[in-house]
C-alpha positions as CSV (number, residue, x, y, z in Angstrom):
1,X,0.0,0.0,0.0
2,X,1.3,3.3,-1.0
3,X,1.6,6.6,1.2
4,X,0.7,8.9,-1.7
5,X,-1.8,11.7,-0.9
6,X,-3.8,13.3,-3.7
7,X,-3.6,17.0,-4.7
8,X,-6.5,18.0,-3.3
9,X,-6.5,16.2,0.0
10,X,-3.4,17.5,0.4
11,X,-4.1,20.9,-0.6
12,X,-7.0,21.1,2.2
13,X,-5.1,19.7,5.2
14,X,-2.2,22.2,4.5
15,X,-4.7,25.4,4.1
16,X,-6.1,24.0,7.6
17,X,-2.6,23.7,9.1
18,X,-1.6,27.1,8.2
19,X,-4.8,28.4,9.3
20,X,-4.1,28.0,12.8
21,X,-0.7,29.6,12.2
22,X,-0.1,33.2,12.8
23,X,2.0,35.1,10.7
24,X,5.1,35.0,13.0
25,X,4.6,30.7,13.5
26,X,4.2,30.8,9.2
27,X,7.3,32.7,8.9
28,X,9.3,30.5,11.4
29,X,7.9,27.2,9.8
30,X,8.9,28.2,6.4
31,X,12.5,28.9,7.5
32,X,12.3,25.4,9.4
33,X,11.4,24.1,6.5
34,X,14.5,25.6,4.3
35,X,17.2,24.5,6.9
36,X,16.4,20.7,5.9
37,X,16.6,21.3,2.5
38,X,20.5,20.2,0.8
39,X,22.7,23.2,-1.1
40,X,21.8,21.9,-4.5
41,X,18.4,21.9,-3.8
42,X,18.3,25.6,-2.7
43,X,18.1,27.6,-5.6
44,X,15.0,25.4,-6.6
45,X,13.5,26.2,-3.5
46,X,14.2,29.7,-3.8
47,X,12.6,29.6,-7.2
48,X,9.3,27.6,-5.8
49,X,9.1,30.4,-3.0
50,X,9.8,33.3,-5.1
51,X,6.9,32.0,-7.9
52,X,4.3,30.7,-5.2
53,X,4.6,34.6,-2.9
54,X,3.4,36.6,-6.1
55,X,-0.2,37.2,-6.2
56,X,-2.8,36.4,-8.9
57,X,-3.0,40.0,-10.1
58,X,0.2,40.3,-10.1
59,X,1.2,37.8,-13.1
60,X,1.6,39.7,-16.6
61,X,-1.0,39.7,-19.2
62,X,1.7,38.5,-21.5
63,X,3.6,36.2,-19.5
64,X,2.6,33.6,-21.4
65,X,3.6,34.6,-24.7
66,X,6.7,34.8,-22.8
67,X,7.2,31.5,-21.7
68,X,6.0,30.5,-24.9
69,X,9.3,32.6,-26.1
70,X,11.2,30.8,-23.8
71,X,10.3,27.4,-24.5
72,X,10.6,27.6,-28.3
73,X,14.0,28.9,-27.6
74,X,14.8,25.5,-25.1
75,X,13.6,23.0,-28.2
76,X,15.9,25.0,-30.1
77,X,18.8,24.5,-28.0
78,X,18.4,20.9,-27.5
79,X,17.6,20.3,-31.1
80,X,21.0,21.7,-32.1
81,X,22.4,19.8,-28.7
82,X,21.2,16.4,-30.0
83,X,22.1,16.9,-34.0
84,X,25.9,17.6,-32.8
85,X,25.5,13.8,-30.5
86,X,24.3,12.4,-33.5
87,X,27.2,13.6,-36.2
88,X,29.8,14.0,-33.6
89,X,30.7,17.3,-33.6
90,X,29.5,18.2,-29.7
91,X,32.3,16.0,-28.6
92,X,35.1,17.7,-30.8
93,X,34.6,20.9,-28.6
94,X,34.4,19.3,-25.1
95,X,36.8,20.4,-22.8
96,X,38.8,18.3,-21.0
97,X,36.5,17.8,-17.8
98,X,33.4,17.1,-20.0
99,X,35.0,14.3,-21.6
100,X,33.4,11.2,-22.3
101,X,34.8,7.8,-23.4
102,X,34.3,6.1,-26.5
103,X,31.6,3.9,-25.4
104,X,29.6,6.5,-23.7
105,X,27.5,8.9,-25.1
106,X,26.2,12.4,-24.2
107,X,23.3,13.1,-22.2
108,X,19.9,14.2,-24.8
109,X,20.1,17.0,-22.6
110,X,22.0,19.5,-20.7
111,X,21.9,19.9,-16.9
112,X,20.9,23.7,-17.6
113,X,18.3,22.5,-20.1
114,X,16.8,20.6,-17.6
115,X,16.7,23.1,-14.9
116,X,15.3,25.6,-17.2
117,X,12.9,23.0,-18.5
118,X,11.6,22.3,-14.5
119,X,11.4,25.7,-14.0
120,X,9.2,26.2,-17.1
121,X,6.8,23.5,-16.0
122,X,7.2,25.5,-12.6
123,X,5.7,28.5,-14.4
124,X,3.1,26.1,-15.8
125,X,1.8,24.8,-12.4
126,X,1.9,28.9,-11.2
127,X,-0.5,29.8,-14.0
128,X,-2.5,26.8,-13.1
129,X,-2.9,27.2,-9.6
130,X,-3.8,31.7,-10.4
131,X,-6.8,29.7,-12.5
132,X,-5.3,31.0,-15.8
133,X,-6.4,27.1,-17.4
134,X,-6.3,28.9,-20.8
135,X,-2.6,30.0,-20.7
136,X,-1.4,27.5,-18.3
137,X,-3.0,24.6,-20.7
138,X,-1.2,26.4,-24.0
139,X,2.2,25.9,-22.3
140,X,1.5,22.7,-20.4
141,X,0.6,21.2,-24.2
142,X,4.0,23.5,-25.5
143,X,6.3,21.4,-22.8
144,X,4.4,17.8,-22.9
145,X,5.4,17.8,-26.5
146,X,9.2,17.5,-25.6
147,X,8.5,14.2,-24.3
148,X,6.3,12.5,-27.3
149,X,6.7,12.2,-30.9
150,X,4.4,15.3,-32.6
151,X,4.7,18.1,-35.3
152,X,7.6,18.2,-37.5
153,X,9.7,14.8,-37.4
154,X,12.5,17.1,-37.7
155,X,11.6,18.8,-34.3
156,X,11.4,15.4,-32.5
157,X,13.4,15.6,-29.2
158,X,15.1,12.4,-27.5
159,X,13.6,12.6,-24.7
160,X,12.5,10.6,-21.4
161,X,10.0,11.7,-19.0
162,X,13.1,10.7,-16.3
163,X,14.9,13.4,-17.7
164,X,13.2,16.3,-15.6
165,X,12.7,16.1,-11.6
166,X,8.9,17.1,-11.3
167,X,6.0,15.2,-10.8
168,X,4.7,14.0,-13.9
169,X,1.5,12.2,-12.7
170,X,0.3,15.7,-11.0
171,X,1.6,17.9,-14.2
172,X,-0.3,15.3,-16.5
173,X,-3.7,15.7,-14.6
174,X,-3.3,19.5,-14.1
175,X,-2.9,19.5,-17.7
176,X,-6.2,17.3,-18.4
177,X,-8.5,19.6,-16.1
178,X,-7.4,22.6,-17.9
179,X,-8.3,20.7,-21.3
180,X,-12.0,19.5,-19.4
181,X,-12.5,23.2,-17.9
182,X,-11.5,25.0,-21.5
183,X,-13.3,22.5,-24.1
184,X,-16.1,23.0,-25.5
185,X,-19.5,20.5,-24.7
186,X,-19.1,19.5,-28.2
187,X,-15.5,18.7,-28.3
188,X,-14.9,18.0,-24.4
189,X,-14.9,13.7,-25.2
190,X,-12.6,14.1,-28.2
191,X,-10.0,16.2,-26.5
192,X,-9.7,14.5,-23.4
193,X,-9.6,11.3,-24.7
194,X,-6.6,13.0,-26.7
195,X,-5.2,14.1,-23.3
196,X,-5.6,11.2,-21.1
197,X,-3.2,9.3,-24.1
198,X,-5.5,5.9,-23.2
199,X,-3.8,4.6,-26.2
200,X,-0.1,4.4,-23.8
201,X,1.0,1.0,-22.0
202,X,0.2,1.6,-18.9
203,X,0.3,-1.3,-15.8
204,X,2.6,-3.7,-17.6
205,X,4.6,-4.8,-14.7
206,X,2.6,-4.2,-11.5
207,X,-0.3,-2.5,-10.5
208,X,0.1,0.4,-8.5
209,X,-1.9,3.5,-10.0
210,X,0.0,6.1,-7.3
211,X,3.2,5.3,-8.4
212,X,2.0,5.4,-12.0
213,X,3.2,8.5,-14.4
214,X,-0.2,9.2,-15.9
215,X,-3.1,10.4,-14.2
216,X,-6.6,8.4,-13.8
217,X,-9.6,10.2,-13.6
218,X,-9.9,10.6,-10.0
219,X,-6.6,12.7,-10.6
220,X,-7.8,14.7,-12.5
221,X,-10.8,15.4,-10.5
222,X,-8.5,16.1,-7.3
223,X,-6.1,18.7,-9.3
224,X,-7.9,21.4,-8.2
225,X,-10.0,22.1,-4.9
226,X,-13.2,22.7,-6.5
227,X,-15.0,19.8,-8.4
228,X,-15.2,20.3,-11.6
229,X,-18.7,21.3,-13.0
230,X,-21.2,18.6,-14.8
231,X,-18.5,15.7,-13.9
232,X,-20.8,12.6,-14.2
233,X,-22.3,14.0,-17.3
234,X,-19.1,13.9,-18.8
235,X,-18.4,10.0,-17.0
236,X,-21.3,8.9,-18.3
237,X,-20.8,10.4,-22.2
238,X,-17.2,9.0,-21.3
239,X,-17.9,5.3,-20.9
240,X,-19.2,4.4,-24.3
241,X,-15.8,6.0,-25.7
242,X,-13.7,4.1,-23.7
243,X,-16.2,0.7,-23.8
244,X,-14.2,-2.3,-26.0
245,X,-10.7,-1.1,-26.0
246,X,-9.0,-3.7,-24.4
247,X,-5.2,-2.2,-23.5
248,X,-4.8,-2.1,-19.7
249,X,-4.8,2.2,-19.3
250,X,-8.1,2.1,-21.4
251,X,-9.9,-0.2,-19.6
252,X,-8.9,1.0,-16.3
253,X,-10.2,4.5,-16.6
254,X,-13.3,2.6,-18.3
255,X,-13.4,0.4,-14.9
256,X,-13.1,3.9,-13.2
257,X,-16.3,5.4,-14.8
258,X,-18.4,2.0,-14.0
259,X,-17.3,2.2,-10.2
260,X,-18.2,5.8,-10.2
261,X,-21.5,5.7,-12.0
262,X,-22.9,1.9,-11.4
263,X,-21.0,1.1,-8.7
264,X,-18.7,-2.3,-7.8
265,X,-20.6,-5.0,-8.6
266,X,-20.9,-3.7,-12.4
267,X,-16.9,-3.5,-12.4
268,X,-17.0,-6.9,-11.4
269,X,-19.2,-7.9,-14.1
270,X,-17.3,-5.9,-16.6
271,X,-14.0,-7.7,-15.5
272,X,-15.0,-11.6,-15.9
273,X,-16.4,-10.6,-19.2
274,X,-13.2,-9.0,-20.9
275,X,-10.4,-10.6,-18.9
276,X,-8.1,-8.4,-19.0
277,X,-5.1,-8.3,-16.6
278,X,-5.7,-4.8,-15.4
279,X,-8.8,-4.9,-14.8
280,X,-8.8,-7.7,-12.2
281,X,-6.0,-6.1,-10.7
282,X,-8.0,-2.9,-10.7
283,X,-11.2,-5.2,-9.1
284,X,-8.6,-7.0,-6.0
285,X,-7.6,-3.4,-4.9
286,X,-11.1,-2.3,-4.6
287,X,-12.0,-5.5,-3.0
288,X,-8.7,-5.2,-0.5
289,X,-9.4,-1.8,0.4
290,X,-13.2,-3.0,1.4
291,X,-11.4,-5.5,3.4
292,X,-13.4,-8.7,1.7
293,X,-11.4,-11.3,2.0
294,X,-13.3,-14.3,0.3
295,X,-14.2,-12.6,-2.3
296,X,-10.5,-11.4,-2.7
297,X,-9.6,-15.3,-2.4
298,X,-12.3,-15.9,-5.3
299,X,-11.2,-13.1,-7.0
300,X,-7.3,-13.3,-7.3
301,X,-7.7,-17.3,-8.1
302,X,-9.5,-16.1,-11.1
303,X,-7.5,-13.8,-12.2
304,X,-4.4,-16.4,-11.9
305,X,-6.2,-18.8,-14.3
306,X,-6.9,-15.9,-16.4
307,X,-3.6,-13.7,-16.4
308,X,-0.7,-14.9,-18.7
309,X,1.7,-12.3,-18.2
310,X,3.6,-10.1,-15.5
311,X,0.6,-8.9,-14.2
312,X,-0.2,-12.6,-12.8
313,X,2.6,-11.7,-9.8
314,X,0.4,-9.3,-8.4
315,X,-2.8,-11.3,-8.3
316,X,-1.0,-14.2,-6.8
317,X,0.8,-11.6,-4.2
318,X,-2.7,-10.7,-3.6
319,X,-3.8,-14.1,-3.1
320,X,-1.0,-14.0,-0.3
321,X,-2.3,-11.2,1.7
322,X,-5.5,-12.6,1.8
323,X,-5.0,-16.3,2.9
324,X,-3.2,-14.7,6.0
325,X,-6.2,-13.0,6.5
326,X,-8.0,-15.6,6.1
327,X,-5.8,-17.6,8.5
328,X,-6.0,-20.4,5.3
329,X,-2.9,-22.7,5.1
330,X,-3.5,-24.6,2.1
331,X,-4.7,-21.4,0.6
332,X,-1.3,-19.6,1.4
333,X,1.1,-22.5,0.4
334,X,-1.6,-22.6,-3.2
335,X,-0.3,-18.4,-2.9
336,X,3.6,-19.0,-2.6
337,X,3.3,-21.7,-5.4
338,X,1.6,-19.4,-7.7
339,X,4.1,-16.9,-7.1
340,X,6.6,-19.0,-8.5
341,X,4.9,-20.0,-11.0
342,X,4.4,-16.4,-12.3
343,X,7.7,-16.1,-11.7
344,X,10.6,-18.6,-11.5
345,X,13.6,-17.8,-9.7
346,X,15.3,-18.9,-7.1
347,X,13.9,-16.5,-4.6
348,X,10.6,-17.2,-5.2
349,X,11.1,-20.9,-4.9
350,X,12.5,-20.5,-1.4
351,X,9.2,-18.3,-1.0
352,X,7.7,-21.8,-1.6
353,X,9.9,-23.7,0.2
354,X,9.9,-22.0,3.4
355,X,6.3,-22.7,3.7
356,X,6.0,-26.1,2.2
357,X,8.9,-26.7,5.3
358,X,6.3,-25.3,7.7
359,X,3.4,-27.3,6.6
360,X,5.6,-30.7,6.5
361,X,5.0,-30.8,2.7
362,X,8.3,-29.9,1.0
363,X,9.0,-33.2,-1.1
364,X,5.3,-32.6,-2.5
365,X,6.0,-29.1,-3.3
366,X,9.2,-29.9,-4.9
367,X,7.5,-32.4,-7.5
368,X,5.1,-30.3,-8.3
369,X,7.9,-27.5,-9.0
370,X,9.6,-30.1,-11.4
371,X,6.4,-31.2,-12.9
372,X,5.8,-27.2,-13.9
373,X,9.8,-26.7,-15.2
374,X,9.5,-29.7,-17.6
375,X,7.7,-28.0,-19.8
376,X,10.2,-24.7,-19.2
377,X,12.9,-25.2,-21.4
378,X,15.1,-22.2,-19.9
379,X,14.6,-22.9,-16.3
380,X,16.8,-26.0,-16.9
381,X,18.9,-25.0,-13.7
382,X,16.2,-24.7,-11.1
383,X,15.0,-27.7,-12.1
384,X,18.4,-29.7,-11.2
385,X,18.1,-27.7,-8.2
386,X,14.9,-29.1,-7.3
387,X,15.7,-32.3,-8.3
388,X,19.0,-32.3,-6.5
389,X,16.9,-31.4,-3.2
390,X,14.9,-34.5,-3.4
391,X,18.5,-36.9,-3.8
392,X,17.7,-36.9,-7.8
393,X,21.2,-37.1,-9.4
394,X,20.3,-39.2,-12.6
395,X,19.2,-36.5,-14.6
396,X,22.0,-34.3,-13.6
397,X,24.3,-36.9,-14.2
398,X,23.1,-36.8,-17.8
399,X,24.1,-33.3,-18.3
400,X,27.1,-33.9,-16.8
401,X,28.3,-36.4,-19.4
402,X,27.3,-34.3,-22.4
403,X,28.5,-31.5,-21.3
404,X,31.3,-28.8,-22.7
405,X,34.5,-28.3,-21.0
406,X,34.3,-24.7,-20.7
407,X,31.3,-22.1,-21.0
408,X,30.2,-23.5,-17.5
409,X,29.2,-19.6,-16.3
410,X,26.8,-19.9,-19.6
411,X,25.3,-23.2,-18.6
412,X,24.7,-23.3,-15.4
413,X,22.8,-26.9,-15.2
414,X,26.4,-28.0,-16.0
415,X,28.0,-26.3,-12.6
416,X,24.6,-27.4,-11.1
417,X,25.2,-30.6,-11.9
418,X,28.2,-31.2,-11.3
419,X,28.6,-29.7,-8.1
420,X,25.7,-31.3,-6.7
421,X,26.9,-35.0,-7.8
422,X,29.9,-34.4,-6.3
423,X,28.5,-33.7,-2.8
424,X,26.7,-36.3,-2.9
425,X,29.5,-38.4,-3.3
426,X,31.1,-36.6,-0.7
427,X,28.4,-37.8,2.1
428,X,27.3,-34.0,1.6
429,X,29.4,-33.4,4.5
430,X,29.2,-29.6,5.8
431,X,32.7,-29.3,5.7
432,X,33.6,-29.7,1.8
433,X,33.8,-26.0,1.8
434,X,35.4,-25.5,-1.7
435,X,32.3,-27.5,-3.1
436,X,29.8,-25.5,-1.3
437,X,32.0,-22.6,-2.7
438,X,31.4,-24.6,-6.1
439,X,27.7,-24.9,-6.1
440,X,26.5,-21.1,-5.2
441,X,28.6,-20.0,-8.1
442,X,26.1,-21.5,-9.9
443,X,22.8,-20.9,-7.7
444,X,21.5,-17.4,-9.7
445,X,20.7,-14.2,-7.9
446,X,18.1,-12.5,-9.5
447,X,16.0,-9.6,-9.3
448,X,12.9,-10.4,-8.4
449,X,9.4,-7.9,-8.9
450,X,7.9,-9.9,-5.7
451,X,7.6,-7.5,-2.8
452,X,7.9,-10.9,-0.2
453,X,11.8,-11.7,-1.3
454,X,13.0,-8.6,-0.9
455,X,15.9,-9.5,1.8
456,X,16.0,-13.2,0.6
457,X,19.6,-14.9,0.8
458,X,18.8,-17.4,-1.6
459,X,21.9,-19.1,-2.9
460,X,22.7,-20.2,0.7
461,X,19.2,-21.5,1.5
462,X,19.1,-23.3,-2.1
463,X,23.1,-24.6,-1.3
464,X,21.6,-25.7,1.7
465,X,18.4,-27.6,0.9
466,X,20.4,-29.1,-1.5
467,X,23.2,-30.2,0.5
468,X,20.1,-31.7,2.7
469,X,18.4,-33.5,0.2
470,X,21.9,-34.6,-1.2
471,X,22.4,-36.6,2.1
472,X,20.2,-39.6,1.5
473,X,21.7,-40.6,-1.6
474,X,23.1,-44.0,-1.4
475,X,24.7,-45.6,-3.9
476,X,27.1,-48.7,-4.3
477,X,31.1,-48.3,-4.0
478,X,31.3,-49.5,-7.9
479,X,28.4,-46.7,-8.8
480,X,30.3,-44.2,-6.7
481,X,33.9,-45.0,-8.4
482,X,32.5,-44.8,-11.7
483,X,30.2,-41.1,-10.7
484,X,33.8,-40.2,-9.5
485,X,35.5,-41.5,-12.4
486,X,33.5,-39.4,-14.7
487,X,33.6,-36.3,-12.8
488,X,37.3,-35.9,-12.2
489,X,37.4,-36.8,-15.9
490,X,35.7,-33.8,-16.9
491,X,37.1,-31.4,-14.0
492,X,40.5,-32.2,-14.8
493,X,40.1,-31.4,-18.5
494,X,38.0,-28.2,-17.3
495,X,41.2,-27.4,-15.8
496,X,43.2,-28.1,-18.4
497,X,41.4,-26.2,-21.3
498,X,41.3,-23.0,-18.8
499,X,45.0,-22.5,-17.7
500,X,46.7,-24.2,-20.5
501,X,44.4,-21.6,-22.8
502,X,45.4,-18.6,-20.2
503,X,41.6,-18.1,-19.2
504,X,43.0,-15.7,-16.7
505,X,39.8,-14.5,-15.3
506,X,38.4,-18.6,-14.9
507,X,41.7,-19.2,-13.0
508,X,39.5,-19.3,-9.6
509,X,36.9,-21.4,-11.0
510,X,39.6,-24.0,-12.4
511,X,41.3,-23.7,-8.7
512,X,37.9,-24.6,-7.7
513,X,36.7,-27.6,-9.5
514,X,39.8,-29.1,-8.5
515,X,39.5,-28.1,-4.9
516,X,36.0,-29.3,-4.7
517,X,38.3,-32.8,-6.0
518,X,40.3,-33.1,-4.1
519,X,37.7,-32.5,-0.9
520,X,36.0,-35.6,-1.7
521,X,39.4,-38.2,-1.5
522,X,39.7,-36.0,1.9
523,X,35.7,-37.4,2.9
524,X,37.5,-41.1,2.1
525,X,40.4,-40.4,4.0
526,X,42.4,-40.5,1.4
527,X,45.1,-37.9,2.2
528,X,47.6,-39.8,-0.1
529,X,45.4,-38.7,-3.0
530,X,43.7,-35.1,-2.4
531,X,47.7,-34.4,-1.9
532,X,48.8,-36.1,-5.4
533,X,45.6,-34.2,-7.8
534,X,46.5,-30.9,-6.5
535,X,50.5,-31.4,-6.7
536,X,49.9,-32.4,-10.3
537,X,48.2,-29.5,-11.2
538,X,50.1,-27.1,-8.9
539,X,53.5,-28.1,-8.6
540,X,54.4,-30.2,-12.1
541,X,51.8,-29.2,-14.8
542,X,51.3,-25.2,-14.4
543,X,54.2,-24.5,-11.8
544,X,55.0,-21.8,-14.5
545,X,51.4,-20.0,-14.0
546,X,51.6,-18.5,-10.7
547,X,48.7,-16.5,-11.2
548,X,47.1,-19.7,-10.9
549,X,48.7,-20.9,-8.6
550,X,48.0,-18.3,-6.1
551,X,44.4,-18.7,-6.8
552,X,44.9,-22.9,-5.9
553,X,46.4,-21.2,-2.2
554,X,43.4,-18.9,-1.8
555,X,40.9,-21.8,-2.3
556,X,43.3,-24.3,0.0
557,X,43.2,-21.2,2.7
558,X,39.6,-21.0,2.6
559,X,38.8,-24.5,3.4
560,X,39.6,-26.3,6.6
561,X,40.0,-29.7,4.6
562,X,42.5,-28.7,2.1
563,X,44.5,-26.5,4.5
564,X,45.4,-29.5,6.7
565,X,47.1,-30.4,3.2
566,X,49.6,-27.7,3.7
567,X,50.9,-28.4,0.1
568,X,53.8,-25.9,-1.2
């Protein structure tokens, strides 16, 4: 849940606040209020003071032909700006402390074109809040055009809305209530469909309308204090505009008009009819907010059989919230599985694990997660890893034999695999460091969109689930010589193709592998051994690479079983 306040709430509690203030206690809070603010952000201040202390009457008839002026002038400047990037010549006359390297390129624009374009839309909001909609709409429209595609290709700026530091969702709603207050009847539906852009992506990765960049309705209702005239006329000759466009911004502000005009259980309706992801996230936040937890449970499962792309997350985060609620443990671990399912990492499989551990049902859980990945093709890696944590070596072992010497950090199945055989050949004994070591090079960290992993350690909880479901394998002193066999096979020519090739930077991963070697013949007691692999490799093939060799010391240092060694 977000923090944000809108304008007009806002707007009222800090009239009432300063209300109660006299002059003196204003005055005093003001300079409060300047103290906290850093030295690059006191000019801007200044200029926010300076603007908001002039009254109404005050402002110039022609101001904004002015600003106009001034903003023509701006395109200008960064037109020319952007045509020297592109043929090269702006970095012929850099000086020596604007220099940029070869692989980087110049900003679109300037750090003084963007101040001066803040303090344009700074002007913009001034004339806004004096009630000057005409004029303040003219330049709003003048400035929004920086950011989009319009007029003259030739006059097309390179621009993001990151660029400039203001608050694009309030400046984009101030700018659609001057377009509703100035349009004519007539023309009032064509223009602000034009200015609400419905046709933009909008809610593609989450759902989370105050975070958003562009406004809803209700935004543009709360720009100003007063509520703007003949408001559900205009809803209701709205909604058959907006009816059958099925991208997510259109059919949220359609969703919008149908709470406000028939109320929730028509949005409802609307939402199992056209299925789109949106609008069922649009449907669970009402739903949360009225704090009706079955019908959120009903609700989100829906939309989880319905929602094929990022947009599922949320409605299975959802689903989350509402199990707690509803104190539902099946329900919740059915939650945490659908996360994953929406999307696969490793952090949201120890979302899953976690609680399948709680409920007792982790090898359950774990099938099911390998029963999903077989028909995922590039999640090849989490599904060794789930495999591995139920003692399942055969299929790794499989990769393990067709795989490449090298381009191990590319296939990560292969570490996986590898790794995780060897452990178990090695009793998956806590103290084979170096192969613990081994295995979490290969465990991904990801970024995840889930708000629930956001502190997760996941490649030690995967290393150690799989380290635990690694102990119950039991195999046959033939089966284990020959799963040895092949593996020191493979890692010793891993070695060789890395060092013998001068992979410098794979040095540590060849020092590794044959670390994570000679760790096992350590688990068998067989000193003799451990000491002989890493000799050969230290001390007789590549005692003329001591770059590697120093990287063979810092793995021996590192692990309790290969310092007893104390090989020099």
């Amino acid at each position: 849940m977000t923090n944000n306040i809108a304008l007009k709430t806002y707007l009222d509690e800090v009239k009432n606040i300063c209300d109660e203030l006299s002059r003196g206690k204003l005055s005093d809070f003001i300079i409060e209020m300047a103290k906290g603010i850093s030295s690059k952000e006191r000019n801007k201040f200044l200029q926010k003071l300076k603007k908001h202390s002039v009254d109404e009457s005050e402002i110039p008839t022609d101001n904004q032909r002015m600003i106009l002026n001034r903003i023509n002038e701006l395109r200008e400047d960064i037109i020319e700006r952007q045509k020297s990037i592109d043929d090269g010549s702006f970095y012929e006359d850099l000086d020596y402390e604007d220099y940029y390297y070869d692989d980087e390129e110049a900003d679109p624009i300037s750090e003084e074109q963007k101040n001066e374009l803040e303090h344009l839309f700074y002007d913009a909001d001034k004339l806004f809040l004096a009630n000057k909609l005409d004029n303040a709409m003219d330049i709003y429209e003048a400035l929004i055009s920086f950011f989009y595609m319009s007029g003259k290709e030739e006059e097309w700026l390179d621009l993001d809305l990151r660029e400039v530091d203001i608050n694009w969702k309030e400046t984009l709603a101030n700018y659609c209530r001057c377009v509703y207050e100035t349009s004519l009847p007539e023309n009032k539906i064509e223009n602000m469909i034009k200015a609400l852009k419905i046709h933009l992506p909008q809610f593609d990765r989450d759902f989370n309308p105050e975070e958003e960049v562009y406004p809803l309705l209700q935004d543009v209702y709360d720009a100003k204090a007063a509520e703007p005239e003949n408001w559900t006329d205009f809803l209701n000759e709205l909604k058959p505009a907006l009816r059958g466009k099925t991208n997510n911004r259109a059919f949220v502000l359609f969703l919008e008009i149908i709470d406000k005009t028939d109320g929730l259980s028509e949005v409802e309706t609307e939402v199992k009819q056209y299925k789109i992801s949106a609008g069922y996230l649009y449907l669970l936040d009402k739903l949360v907010k009225n704090q009706e937890w079955d019908k959120v449970s009903n609700t989100a499962q829906e939309a989880i059989n319905n929602i094929s792309d990022k947009l599922r997350l949320g409605a299975a985060e959802i689903l989350i919230f509402a199990a707690e609620k509803l104190e539902d443990q099946q329900l919740l671990l059915k939650a945490k599985r659908e996360v994953f399912f929406s999307e696969s990492n490793n952090k949201t499989l120890q979302l899953l694990l976690e609680e399948a551990k709680k409920q007792g049902l982790k090898k359950e859980e774990l099938e099911k997660v390998i029963k999903f990945l077989n028909k995922k093709s590039r999640l090849v890696s989490i599904k060794i890893e789930a495999m591995l944590m139920l003692g399942q070596i055969d299929s790794a072992l499989e990769i393990v034999k067709k795989g490449p010497k090298l381009g191990w950090s590319s296939r990560k199945d292969l570490g996986l695999s590898f790794s995780g055989i060897l452990i178990a050949l090695s009793n998956a004994d806590i103290k084979t460091n170096t192969q613990s070591n081994l295995l979490k090079n290969y465990i991904e960290s990801e970024f995840s969109y889930s708000k629930y992993v956001e502190t997760y350690d996941e490649q030690n909880f995967i290393c150690q689930e799989i380290y635990g479901g690694l102990k119950n394998v039991k195999l046959g002193d033939s089966k284990e010589k020959e799963l040895f066999l092949t593996l020191e096979t493979l890692g010793k020519s891993r070695i060789d193709e890395i060092v013998s090739n001068k992979h410098r930077r794979a040095y540590k991963r060849a020092a590794e592998v044959l670390g994570a070697l000679a760790e096992y013949y350590l688990i068998k007691n067989d000193k003799q051994k451990a000491t002989s692999l890493i000799t050969e490799f230290r001390n007789q093939k590549y005692k003329r690479y001591p770059a590697f060799r120093s990287e063979i010391d810092s793995v021996a240092k590192d692990s309790a079983l290969l310092k007893a060694l104390s090989i020099k």
